[in-house]
DRENKE-510026 format. One record per residue (C-alpha): residue number from 0; residue in three letters; y, z, x. Coordinates in steps of 0.1 Angstrom, whole numbers, plus 5000, padded with zeros to 4 digits. Layout:
<recs>
+-----+--------+------+------+------+
| num | residu |   py |   pz |   px |
+-----+--------+------+------+------+
| NUM |    ALA |    Y |    Z |    X |
...
+-----+--------+------+------+------+
</recs>
This chain:
<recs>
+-----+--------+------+------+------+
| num | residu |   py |   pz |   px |
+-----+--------+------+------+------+
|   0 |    UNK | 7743 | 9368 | 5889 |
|   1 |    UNK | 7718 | 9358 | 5861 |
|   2 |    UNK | 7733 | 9384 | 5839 |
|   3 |    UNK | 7767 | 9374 | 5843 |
|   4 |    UNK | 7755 | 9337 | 5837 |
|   5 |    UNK | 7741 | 9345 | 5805 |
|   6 |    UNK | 7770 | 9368 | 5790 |
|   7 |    UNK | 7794 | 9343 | 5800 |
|   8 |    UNK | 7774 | 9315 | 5783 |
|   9 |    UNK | 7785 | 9306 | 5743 |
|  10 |    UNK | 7764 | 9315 | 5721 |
|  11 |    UNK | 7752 | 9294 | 5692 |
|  12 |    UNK | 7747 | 9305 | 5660 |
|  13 |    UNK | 7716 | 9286 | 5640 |
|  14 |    UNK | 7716 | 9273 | 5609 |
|  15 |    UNK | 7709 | 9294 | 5586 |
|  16 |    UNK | 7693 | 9289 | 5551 |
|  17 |    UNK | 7726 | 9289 | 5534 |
|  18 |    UNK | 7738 | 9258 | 5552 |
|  19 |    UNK | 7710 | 9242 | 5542 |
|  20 |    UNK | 7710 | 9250 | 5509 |
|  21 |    UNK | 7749 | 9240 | 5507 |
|  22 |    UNK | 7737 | 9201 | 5521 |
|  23 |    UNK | 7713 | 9199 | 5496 |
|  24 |    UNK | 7737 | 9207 | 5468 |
|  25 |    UNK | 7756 | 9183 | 5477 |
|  26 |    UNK | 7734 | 9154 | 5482 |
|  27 |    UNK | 7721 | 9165 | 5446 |
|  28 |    UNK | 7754 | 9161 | 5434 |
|  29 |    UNK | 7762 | 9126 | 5453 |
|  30 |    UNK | 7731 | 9115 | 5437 |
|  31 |    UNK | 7737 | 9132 | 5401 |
|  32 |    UNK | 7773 | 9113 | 5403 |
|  33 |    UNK | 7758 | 9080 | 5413 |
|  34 |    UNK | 7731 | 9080 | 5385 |
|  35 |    UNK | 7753 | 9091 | 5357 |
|  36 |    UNK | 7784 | 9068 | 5363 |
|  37 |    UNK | 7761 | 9033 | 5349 |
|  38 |    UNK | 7754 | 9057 | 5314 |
|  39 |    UNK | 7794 | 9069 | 5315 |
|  40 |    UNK | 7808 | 9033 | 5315 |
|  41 |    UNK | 7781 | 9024 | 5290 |
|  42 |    UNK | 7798 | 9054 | 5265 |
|  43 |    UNK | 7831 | 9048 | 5275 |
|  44 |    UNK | 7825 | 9005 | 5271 |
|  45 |    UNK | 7807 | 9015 | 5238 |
|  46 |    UNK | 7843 | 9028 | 5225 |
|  47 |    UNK | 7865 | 8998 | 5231 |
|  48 |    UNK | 7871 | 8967 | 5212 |
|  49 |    UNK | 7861 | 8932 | 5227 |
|  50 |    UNK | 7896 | 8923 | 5246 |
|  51 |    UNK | 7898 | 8963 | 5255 |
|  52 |    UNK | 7867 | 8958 | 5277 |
|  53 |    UNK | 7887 | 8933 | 5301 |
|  54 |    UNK | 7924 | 8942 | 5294 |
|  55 |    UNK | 7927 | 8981 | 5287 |
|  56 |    UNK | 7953 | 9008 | 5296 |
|  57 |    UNK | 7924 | 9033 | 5302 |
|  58 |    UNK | 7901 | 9014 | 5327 |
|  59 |    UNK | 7868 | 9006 | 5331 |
|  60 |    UNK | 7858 | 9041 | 5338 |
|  61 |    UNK | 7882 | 9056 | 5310 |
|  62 |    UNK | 7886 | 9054 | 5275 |
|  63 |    UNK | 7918 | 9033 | 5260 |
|  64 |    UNK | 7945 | 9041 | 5237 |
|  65 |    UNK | 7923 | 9038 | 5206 |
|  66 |    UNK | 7884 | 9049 | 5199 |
|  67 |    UNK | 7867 | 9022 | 5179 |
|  68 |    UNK | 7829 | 9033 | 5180 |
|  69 |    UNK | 7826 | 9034 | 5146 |
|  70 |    UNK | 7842 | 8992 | 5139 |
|  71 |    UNK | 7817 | 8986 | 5166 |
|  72 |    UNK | 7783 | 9003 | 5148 |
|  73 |    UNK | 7797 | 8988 | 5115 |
|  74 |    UNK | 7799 | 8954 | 5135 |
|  75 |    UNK | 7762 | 8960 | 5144 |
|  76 |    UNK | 7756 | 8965 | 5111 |
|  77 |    UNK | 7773 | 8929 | 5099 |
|  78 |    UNK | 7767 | 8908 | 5127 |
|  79 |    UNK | 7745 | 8878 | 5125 |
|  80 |    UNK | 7732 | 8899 | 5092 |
|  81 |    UNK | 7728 | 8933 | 5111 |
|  82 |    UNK | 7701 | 8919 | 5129 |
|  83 |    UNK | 7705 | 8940 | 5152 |
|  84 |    UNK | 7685 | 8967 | 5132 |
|  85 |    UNK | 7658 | 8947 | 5128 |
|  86 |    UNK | 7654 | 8945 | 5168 |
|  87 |    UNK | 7657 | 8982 | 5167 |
|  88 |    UNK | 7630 | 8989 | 5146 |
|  89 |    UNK | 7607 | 8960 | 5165 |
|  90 |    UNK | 7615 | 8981 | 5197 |
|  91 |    UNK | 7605 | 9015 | 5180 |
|  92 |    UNK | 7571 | 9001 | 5171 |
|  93 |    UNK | 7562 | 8982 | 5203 |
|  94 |    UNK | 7570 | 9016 | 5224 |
|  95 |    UNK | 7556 | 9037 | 5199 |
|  96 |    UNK | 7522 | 9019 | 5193 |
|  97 |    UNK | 7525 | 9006 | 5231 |
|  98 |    UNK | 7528 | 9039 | 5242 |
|  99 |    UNK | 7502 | 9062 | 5219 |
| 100 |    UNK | 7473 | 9037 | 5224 |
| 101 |    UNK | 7483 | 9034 | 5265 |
| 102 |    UNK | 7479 | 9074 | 5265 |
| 103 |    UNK | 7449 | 9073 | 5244 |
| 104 |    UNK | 7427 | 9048 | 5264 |
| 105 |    UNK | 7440 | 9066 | 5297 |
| 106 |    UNK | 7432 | 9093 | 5287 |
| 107 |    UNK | 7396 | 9088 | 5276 |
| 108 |    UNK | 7393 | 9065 | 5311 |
| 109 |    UNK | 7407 | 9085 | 5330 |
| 110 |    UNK | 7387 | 9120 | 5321 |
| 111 |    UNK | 7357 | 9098 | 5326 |
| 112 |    UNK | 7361 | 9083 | 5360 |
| 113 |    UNK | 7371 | 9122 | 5367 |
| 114 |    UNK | 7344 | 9139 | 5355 |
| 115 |    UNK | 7313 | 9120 | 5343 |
| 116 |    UNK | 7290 | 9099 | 5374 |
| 117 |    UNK | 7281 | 9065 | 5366 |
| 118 |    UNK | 7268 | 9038 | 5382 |
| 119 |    UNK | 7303 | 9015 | 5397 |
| 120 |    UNK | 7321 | 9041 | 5387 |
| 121 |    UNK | 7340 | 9040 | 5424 |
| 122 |    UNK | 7342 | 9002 | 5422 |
| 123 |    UNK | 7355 | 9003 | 5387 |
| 124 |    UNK | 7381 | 9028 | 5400 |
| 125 |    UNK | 7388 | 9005 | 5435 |
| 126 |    UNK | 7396 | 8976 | 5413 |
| 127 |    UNK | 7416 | 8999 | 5387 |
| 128 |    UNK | 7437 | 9009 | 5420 |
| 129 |    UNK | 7441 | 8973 | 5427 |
| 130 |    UNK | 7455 | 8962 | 5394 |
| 131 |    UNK | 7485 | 8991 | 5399 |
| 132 |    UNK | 7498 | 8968 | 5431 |
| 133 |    UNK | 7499 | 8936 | 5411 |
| 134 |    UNK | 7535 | 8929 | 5398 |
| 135 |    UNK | 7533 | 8933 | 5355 |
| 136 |    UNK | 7558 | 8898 | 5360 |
| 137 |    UNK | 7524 | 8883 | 5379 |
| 138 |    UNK | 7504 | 8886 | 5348 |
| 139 |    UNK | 7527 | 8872 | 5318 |
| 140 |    UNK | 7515 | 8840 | 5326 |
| 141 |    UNK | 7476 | 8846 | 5322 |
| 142 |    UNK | 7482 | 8867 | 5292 |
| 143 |    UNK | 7501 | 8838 | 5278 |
| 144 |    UNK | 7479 | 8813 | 5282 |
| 145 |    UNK | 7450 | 8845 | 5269 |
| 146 |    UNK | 7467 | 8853 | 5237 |
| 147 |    UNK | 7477 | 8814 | 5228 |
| 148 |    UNK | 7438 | 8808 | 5229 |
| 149 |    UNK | 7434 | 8837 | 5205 |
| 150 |    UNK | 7466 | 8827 | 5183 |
| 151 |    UNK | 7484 | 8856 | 5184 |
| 152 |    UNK | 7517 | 8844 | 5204 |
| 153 |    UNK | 7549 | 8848 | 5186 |
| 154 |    UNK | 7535 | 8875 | 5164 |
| 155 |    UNK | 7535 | 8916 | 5170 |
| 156 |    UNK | 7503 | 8919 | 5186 |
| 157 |    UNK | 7514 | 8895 | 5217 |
| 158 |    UNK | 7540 | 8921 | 5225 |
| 159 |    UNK | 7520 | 8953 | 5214 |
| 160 |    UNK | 7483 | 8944 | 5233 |
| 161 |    UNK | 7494 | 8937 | 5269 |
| 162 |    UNK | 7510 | 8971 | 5259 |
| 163 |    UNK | 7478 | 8990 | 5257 |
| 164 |    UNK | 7472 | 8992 | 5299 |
| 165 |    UNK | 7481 | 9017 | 5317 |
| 166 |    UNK | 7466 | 9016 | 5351 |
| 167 |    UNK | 7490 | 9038 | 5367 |
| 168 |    UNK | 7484 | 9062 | 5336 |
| 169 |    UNK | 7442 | 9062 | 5340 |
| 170 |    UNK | 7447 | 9070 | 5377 |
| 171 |    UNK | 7471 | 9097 | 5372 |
| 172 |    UNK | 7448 | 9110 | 5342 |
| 173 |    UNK | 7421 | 9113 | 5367 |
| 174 |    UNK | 7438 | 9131 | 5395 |
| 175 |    UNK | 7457 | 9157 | 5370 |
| 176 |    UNK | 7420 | 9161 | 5353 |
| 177 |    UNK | 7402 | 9166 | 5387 |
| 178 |    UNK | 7425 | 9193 | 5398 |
| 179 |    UNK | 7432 | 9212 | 5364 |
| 180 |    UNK | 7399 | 9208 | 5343 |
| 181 |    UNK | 7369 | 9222 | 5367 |
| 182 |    UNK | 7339 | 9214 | 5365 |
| 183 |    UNK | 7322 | 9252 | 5360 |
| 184 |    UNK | 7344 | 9254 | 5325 |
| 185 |    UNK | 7332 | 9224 | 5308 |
| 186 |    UNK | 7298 | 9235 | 5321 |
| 187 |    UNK | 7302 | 9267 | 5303 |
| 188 |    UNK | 7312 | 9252 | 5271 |
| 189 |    UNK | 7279 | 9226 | 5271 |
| 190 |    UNK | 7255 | 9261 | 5279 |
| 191 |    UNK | 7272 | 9275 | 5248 |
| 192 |    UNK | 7258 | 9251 | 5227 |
| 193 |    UNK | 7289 | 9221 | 5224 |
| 194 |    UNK | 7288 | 9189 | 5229 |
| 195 |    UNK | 7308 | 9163 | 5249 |
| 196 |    UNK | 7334 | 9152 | 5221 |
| 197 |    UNK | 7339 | 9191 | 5215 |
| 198 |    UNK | 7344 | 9199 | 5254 |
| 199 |    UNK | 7368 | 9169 | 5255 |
| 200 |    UNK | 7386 | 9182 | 5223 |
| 201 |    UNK | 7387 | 9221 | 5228 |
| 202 |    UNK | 7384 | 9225 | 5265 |
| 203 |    UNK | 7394 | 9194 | 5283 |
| 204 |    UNK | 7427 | 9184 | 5263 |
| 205 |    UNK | 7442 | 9217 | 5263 |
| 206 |    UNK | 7448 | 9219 | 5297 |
| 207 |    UNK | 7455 | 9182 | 5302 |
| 208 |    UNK | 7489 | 9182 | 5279 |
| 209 |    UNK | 7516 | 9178 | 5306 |
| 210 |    UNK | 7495 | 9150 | 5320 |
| 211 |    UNK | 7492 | 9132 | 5289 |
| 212 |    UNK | 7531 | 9136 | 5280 |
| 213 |    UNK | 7536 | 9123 | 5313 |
| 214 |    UNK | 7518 | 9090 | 5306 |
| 215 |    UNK | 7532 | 9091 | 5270 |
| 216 |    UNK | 7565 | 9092 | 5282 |
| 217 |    UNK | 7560 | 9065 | 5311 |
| 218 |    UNK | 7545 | 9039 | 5290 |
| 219 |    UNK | 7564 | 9045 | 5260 |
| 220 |    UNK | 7600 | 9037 | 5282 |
| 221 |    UNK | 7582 | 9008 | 5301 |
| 222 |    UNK | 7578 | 8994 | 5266 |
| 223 |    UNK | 7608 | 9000 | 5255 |
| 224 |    UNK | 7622 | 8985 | 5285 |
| 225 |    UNK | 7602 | 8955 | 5287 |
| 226 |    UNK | 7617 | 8924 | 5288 |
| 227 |    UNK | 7596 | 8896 | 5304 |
| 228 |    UNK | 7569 | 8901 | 5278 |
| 229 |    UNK | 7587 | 8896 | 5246 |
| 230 |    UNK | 7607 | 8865 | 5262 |
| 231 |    UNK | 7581 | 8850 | 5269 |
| 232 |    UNK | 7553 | 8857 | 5240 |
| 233 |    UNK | 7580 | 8861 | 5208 |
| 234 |    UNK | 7604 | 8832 | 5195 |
| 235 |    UNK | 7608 | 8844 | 5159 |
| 236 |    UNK | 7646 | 8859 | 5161 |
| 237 |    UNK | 7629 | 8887 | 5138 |
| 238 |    UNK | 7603 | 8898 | 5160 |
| 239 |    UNK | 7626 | 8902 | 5192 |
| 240 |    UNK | 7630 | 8934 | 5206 |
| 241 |    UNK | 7664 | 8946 | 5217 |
| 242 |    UNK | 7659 | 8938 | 5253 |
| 243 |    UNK | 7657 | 8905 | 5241 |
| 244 |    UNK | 7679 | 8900 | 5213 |
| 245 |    UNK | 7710 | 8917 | 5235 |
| 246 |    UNK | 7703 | 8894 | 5263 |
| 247 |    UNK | 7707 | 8860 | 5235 |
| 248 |    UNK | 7736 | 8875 | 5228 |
| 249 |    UNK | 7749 | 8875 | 5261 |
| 250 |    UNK | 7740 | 8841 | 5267 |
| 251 |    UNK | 7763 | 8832 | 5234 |
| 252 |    UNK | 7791 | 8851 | 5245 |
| 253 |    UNK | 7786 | 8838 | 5282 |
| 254 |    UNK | 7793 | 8805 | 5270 |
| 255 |    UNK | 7830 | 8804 | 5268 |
| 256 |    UNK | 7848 | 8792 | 5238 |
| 257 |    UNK | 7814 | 8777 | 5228 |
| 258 |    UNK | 7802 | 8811 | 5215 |
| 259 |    UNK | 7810 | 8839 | 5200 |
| 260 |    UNK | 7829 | 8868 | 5223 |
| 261 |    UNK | 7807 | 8900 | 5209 |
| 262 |    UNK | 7807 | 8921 | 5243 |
| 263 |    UNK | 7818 | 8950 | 5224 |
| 264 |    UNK | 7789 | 8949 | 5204 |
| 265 |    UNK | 7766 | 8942 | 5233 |
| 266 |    UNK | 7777 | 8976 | 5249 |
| 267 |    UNK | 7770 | 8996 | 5216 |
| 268 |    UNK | 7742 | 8985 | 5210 |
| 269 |    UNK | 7730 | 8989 | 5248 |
| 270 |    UNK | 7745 | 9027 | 5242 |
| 271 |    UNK | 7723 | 9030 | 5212 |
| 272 |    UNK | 7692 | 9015 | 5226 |
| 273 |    UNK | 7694 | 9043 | 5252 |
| 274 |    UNK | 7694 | 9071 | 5225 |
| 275 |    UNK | 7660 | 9077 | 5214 |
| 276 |    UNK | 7648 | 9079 | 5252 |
| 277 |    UNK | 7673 | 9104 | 5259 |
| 278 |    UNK | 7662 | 9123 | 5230 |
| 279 |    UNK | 7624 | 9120 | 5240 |
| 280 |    UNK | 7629 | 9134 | 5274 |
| 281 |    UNK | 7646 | 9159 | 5255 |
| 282 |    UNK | 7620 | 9171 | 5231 |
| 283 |    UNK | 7591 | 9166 | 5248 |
| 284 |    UNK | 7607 | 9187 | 5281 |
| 285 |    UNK | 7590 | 9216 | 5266 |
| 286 |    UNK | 7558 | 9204 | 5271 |
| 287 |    UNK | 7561 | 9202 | 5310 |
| 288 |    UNK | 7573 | 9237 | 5307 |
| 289 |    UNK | 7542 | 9249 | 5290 |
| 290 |    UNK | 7522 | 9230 | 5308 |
| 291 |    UNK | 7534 | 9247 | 5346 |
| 292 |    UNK | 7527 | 9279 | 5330 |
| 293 |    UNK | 7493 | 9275 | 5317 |
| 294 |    UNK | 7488 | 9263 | 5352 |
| 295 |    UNK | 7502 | 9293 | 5369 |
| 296 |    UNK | 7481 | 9318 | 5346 |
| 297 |    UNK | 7455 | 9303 | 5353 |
+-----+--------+------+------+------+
</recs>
C-alpha cells in the first residue's frame, strides 16, 4: 500500500541553479533599466531645443525631429557670458583638491588607528564612528558660523576645507589596512633596517591602492555633488559651482515670463556635469582590477 502511495504521488522537481540564476538576471536587468532611464532622458533632453522639451514629436524618452546638441553647448558657451564654464572649472577644483587631500588625511589616519597603539586611540576611533551618523546638512551651520570667524566665507577655501573629512574614508582605510597590510610584513621591513615613512611608502601603500581609489573616488563625487555647502558659504556668481549655478538658473527660468526660459541649457549642462565622473569610474576601474588580484596572489 505504501508503495503504491508513493508511485502514485507527483513528484516535484527542485529548483535548480539555473532558475535561480535566470531570477537574478532578471532582477539585474529591472534594476539596470531603472538606473539608466534618469541618464537616457538627461542625453535625449540634452538634444532638444527649449519648446522641444515640452512640445516634441519624439517624447520625453525619445529624440525629436531635429538634434541641436551642438546650438545648446554653443548656448553654454554665450549665456550670461559662458559662465557656465567658469562653474565648471570651480567644480573641477573643489572635487579635485576636495578629493586628493580627503584621501590623503584618510589615508595617513586611517593606517594609524589600524596599525600603530596609542593612548585614546579606541576613543578617538568611537567618536570618529560617531561623526559618520551625523547628517553633512547638520553641520553647514557650525561650519558657517566656523569659517565667518576665520574670514574665509564667500571665498574657495569655504567650499574646499569642510572638503578635507572623510570619516567614512578613515574608517574604511582602517578596515581595508587591517585585513590586507599584516602586521608580520611591516615588521619584517623595520628588522631590515627601514623606517616608518619607508614601510608606509614601499610596503604599506602598495597593497592599499584599491582602498585608496575607493575613497578618492567617493569623496571626489560627494564633492562634486555637493550642493548645500557652496549655497550656503559662496555668493560670488564666479565662485559657484555647477550644482549651484544650474539650480539659479532654474529658479530664473521657474519664474514664468519674469525670467529667461533656458531649460535646454539647464539639461546640457546637467549632461555635461555628469561627464568627467563617468570618465573617472572609467579610468580608474583598472585599479580595482589590480587591486583583487594582488589580493588573490597573495
Amino acid at each position: 500500500m505504501s508503495a503504491l502511495t508513493s508511485r502514485t504521488r507527483p513528484a516535484t522537481a527542485p529548483r535548480g541553479p539555473h532558475s535561480r540564476r535566470i531570477g537574478s538576471h532578471v532582477l539585474l536587468i529591472i534594476l539596470a533599466i531603472y538606473f539608466v532611464i534618469p541618464l537616457w532622458w538627461l542625453l535625449v533632453a540634452s538634444t532638444k531645443t527649449n519648446s522641444g522639451l515640452f512640445v516634441g514629436s519624439g517624447g520625453p524618452l525619445w529624440f525629436n525631429d531635429g538634434i541641436h546638441i551642438v546650438e545648446n553647448i554653443q548656448g553654454l558657451f554665450t549665456h550670461q557670458n559662458g559662465i557656465y564654464w567658469r562653474w565648471f572649472g570651480n567644480s573641477f577644483l573643489y572635487a579635485l583638491s576636495g578629493g586628493i587631500g580627503a584621501t590623503i588625511l584618510a589615508l595617513l589616519a586611517g593606517y594609524g588607528f589600524a596599525k600603530y597603539r596609542f593612548r585614546g586611540r579606541n576613543l578617538a576611533f568611537s567618536v570618529l564612528l560617531g561623526a559618520v551618523m551625523v547628517p553633512l546638512t547638520a553641520l553647514v551651520i557650525p561650519t558657517f558660523m566656523l569659517l565667518a570667524k576665520m574670514g574665509l566665507l564667500n571665498t574657495v577655501w569655504a567650499v574646499i576645507l569642510p572638503s578635507l573629512l572623510s570619516p567614512i574614508g578613515v574608517y574604511l582605510i582602517r578596515v581595508y589596512t587591517q585585513d590586507v597590510v599584516p602586521d608580520e610584513l611591516l615588521d619584517a621591513a623595520r628588522v631590515d633596517g627601514a623606517g616608518e615613512l619607508r614601510v608606509f611608502a614601499q610596503v604599506a601603500l602598495p597593497l592599499l591602492r584599491p582602498a585608496i581609489v575607493t575613497v578618492l573616488l567617493l569623496t571626489t563625487v560627494a564633492t562634486w555633488n555637493n550642493f548645500f555647502l557652496p549655497l550656503v558659504m559662496v555668493q560670488n556668481p564666479d565662485l559657484l559651482p555647477v550644482t549651484v549655478g544650474l539650480n539659479n538658473w532654474q529658479a530664473l527660468s521657474n519664474a514664468g515670463a519674469g525670467g529667461e526660459q533656458v531649460w535646454n541649457l539647464i539639461v546640457t549642462g546637467a549632461a555635461i556635469s555628469i561627464a568627467p565622473l563617468i570618465l573617472s569610474f572609467l579610468t580608474l576601474q583598472r585599479y580595482w582590477q589590480g587591486g583583487l588580484s594582488l589580493g588573490a596572489l597573495k
